[in-house]
N, C-alpha and C positions, 0 to 999 in steps of 0.2 A: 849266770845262766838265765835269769828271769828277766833279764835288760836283754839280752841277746833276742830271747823268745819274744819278749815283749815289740821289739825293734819290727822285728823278722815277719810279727803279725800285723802289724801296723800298716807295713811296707805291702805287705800281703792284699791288705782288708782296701788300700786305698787303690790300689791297681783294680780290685774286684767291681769297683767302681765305672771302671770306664766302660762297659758295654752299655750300661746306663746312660751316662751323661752322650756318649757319644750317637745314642738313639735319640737322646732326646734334642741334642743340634742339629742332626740331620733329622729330623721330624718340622723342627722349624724353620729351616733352612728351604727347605722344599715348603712354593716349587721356583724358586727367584736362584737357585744355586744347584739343586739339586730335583731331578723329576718326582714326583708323588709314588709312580711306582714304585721308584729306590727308595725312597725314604719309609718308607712301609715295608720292603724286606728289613729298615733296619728295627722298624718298631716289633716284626715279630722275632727278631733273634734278641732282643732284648726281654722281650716275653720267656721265652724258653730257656734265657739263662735265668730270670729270674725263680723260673721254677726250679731249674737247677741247683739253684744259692739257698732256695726253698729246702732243697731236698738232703742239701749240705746240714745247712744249719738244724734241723730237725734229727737227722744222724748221728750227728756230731754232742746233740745233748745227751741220746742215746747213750752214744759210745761213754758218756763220761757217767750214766746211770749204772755201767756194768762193772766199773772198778770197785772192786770186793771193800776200800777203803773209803767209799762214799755212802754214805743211806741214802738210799733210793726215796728222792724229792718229787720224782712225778714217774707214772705208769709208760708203758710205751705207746699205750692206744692213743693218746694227742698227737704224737710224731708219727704214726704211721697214718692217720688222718690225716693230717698236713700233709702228706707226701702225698697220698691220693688226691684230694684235693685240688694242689699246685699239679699233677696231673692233670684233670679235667680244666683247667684255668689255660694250660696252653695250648691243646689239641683244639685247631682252629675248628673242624667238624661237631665237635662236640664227642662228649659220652656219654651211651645210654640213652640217646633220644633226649639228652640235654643240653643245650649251645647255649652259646653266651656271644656277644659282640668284643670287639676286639677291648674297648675303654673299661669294658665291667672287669674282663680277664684282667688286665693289668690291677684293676683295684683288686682283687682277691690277691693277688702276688702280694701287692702293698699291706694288706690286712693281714696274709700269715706272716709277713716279715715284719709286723709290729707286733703279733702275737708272739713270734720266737722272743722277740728283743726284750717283752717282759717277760718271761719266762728266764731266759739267760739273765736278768738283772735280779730275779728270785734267786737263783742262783748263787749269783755273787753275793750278796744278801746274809744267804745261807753259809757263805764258805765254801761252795762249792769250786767256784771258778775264781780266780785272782780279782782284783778292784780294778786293774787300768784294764780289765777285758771288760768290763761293764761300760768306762768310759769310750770303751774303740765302740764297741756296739753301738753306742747311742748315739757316735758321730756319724759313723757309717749306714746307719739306720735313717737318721733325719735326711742325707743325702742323698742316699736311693731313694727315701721316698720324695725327697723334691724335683728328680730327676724323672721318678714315675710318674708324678702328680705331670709334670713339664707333658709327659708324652701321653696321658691321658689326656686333659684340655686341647695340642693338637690334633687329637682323634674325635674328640667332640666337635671341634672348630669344622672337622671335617665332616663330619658328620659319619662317622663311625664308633653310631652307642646302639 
């Protein structure tokens, strides 16, 4: 059962990848293949998934703090921050009479998704979560963020900081 799970998440975690990487080639790709404007729809649906994966993974530690057979390793007030958070990070208007440019928002995505990553590796640590789910994390972790980093630097190039 734990190879199957294990497989099934793996399979899972590297597909989650691809709005990522696929923003960040068409970001460089434009404008020699692809126009500026399309490539910036895709840099902001990458934005919004990533707050999405933000909003996932923050849940999802959650839900593993509420199983009667785990001691509660962390509060729920850091996860429901994160989630707020990776809200205001994608709402391109801003909230609250607070805005951000497109390259900072992406770096706040990047910054809570290396904050979960340690968190889930305290985790693991602890015995909370399995050891090859530490290892998926930390692959899948360096990738989004080199794929974020990718589509950050062309939004600087562009001059959208």
């Amino acid at each position: 059962m734990a190879n199957r799970q294990q497989e099934q998440m793996t399979r899972l975690g590297l597909l989650s990848l691809l709005p990522f990487i696929v923003a960040a080639v068409a970001l460089w790709l434009s404008p020699w293949v692809l126009p500026q404007y399309f490539a910036l729809d895709f840099h902001q649906f990458a934005l919004v998934y990533g707050g999405a994966m933000v909003a996932y993974l923050a849940g999802a530690g959650a839900g593993v703090t509420l199983s009667p057979a785990v001691k509660q390793y962390e509060s729920f007030l850091p996860g429901q921050l994160i989630t707020l958070i990776a809200v205001v990070a994608i709402v391109p208007s801003g909230v609250f009479f607070f805005s951000l440019d497109a390259a900072w928002r992406h770096l706040i995505i990047l910054a809570l998704l290396i904050y979960l990553l340690m968190r889930d590796l305290q985790a693991t640590s602890a015995g909370i979560l399995p050891r090859w789910y530490a290892q998926l994390r930390i692959r899948l972790t360096l990738w989004a963020g080199l794929a974020i980093s990718l589509i950050i630097a062309r939004l600087f190039v562009w001059g959208f900081y």
